[in-house]
N, C-alpha and C positions, 0 to 999 in steps of 0.2 A: 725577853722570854724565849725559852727554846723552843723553837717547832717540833711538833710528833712527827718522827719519820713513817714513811709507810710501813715500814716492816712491824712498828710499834702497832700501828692498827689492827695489822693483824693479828697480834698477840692478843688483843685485845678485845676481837674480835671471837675469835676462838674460846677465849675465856667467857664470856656471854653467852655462846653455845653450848658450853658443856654445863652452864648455868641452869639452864632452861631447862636441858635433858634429864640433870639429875633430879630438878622440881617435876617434872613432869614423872618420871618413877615413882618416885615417891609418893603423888598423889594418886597414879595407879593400884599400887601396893595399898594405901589406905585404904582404895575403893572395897578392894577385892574381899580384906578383912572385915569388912561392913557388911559384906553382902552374905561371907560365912556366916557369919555372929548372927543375922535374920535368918539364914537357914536353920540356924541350930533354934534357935527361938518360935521359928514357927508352928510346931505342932501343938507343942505345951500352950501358947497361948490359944489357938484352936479349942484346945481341951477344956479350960477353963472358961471360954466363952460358952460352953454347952454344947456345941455342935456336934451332930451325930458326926463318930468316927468308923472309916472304915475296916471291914474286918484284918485283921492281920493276916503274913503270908504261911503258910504252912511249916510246920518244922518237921524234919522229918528224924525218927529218933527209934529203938529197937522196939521200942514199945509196942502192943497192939491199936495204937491210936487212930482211926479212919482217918484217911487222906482228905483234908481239905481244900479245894481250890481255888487260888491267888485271888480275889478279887481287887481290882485297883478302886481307893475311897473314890465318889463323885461329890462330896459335899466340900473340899478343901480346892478351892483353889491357887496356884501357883504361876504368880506375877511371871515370869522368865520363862514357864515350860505352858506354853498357851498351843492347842491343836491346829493347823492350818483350816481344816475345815472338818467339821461332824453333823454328817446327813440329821435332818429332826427326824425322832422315832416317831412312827406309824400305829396310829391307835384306832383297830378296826372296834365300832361300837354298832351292834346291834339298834335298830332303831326302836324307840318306846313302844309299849304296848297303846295303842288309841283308847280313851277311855269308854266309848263303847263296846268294844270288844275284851276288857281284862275279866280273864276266868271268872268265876263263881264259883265256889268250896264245891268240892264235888259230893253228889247227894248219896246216900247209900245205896242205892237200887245199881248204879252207871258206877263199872269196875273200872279200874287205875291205868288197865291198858288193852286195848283188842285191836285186831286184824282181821280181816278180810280175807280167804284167798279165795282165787279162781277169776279176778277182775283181769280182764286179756286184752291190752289196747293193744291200737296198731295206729301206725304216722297218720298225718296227712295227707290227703291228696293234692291240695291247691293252700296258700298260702292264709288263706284267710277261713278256714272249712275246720279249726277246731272244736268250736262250738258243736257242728253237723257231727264229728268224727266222736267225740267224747259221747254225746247221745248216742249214737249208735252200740258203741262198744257198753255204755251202763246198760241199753235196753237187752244185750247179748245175755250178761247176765243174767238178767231176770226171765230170761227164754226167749224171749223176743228177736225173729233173725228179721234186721230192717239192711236195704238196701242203701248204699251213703250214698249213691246220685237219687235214688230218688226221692229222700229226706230233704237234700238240696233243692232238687226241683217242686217240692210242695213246700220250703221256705217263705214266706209273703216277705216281700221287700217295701221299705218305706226308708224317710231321713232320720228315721227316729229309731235307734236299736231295743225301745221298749217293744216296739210295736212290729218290727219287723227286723232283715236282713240290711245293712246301710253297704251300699256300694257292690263290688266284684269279691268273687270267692279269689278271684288269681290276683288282686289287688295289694299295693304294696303295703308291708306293717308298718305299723308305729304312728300309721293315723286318726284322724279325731272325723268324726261326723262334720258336714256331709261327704266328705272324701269316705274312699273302701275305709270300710272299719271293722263289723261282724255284728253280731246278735247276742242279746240278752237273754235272762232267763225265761220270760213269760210267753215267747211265739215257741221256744225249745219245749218248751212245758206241754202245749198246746199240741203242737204237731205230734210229741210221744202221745200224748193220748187220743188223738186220733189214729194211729199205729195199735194202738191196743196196750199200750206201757202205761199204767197209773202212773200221774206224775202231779205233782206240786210244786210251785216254786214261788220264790218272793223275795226280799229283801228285809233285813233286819234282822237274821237268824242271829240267834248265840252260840258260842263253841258246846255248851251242853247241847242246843237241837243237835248240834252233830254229831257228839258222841252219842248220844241217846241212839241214834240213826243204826252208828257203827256198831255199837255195843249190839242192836238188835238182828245185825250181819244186814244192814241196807247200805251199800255206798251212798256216796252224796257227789252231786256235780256241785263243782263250789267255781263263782266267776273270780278269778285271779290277777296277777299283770304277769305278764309273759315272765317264764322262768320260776315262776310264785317268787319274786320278788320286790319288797315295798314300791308303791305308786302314790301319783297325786290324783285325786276327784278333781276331776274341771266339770262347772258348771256348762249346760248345753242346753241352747233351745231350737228348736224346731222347727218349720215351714208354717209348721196350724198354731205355735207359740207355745207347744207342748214344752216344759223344762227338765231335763233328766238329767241325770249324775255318768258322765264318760271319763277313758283313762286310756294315754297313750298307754300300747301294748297289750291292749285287754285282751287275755286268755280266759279260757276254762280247761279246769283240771276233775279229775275223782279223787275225791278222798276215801282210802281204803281201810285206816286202819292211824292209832295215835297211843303215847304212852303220854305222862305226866310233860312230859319236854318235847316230843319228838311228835308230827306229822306223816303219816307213810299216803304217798299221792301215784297216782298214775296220769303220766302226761305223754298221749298221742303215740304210743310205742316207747316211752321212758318212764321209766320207776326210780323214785327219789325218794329224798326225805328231806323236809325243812326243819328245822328250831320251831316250837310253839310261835313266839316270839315274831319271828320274819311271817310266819303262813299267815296269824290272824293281821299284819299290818299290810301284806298283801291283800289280803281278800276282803279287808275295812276298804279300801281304795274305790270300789264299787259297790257300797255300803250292806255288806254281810251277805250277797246275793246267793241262792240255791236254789240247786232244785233237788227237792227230796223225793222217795218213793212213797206210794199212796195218795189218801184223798187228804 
């Protein structure tokens, strides 16, 4: 037999490479035909699965037709064009209304919206003094000129904010009893009418007692969470085993004034407004606390 010379190999060799190459084209070229033929296939089968389709892009033509803009569908997606990365959308939700606190139809006597003017707050003095500062400025109203250090200094103190003042006025926020914290309605209550300001206060009001209030041009001190923002009740007890209802950030604000949606509040030298919604899930936090004017 004859031997393959080297030179033969390589012929041969060569020939096996350009073997492979043109297989290799070829099953490129088939890919690529595959993959048009699903592009083109794509929508229509979309369509006929049901799936919402997204709006089309504008045409624009001499007509008087309103411009509409491009939007790109979200419901189709495409295997080959995937995003590297898409932040999640941000869904602010008001928090529920507490089921003690949802409206009641409103009666026919209490109109659909009133305000107050002439409520004049002014800041605080010491970090923990809005309880002292809010009564001062509602007794102003009502004619009453009270002194804010010396409302402070006839505050009773005890570990219990039913009963008294809990901690320092220059004490730091966002603490719970027995650390500084502030005062309730009922010693606030107490000390205006020793001042000479009819006052009432309690727990459980409904949003009618307060419109009733406003409608009649009486503000209302309503106990709050700082900012009249939603809060949690944490349960608390005592040194004598008394139990009461406290809330980091407990504020008091005035309520001046509300329409069917909207809250108008005075807080410490700031005039706001809340959403129906946020004020009564704020002010459920420390279970409907106020103090109203009169006996």
């Amino acid at each position: 037999m004859n031997e393959i010379k080297s030179w033969q190999w390589l012929i041969i060799a060569a020939s096996l490479l350009m073997t492979t190459v043109c297989i290799v084209i070829a099953a490129w070229l088939t890919i690529q035909n595959i993959d048009k033929s699903l592009a083109q296939q794509n929508q229509p089968v979309v369509q006929a699965a049901g799936l919402p389709e997204g709006p089309s892009a504008p045409v624009v033509n001499p007509t008087k037709t309103p411009f509409l803009p491009f939007r790109f569908p979200t419901s189709i997606s495409i295997p080959w064009l995937q995003p590297t990365s898409e932040p999640e959308p941000v869904t602010v939700v008001e928090p529920p209304l507490p089921p003690q606190t949802v409206p009641v139809p409103i009666p026919d006597s209490l109109p659909e919206s009133y305000y107050i003017d002439g409520v004049v707050s002014y800041p605080q003095w010491f970090t923990l003094d809005c309880e002292a500062r809010t009564a001062v400025d509602w007794a102003a109203f009502f004619g009453v000129s009270i002194d804010e250090n010396e409302f402070l200094g006839r505050m009773p103190n005890s570990d219990n904010p039913d009963l008294g003042f809990v901690g320092r006025y220059d004490g730091m926020q966002g603490q719970l009893p027995p650390n500084s914290y502030g005062v309730h309605a009922d010693p606030v209550a107490n000390l205006l009418n020793q001042f000479g300001v009819t006052a009432r206060s309690g727990k459980g009001f409904s949003w009618d007692d307060i419109r009733f209030e406003i409608a009649s041009g009486r503000p209302v001190i309503a106990w709050v969470i700082y900012n009249t923002v939603p809060g949690t009740p944490i349960p608390y007890q005592d040194s004598l085993g008394n139990i009461t209802t406290v809330a980091y950030y407990e504020h008091s604000v005035i309520v001046t004034g509300y329409t069917p949606d909207i809250v108008y509040l005075s807080d410490n030298g700031r005039y706001y407004t809340r959403t129906l919604q946020v004020f009564l899930a704020s002010w459920s936090a420390l279970g409907n606390m106020a103090i109203l004017a009169g006996n």
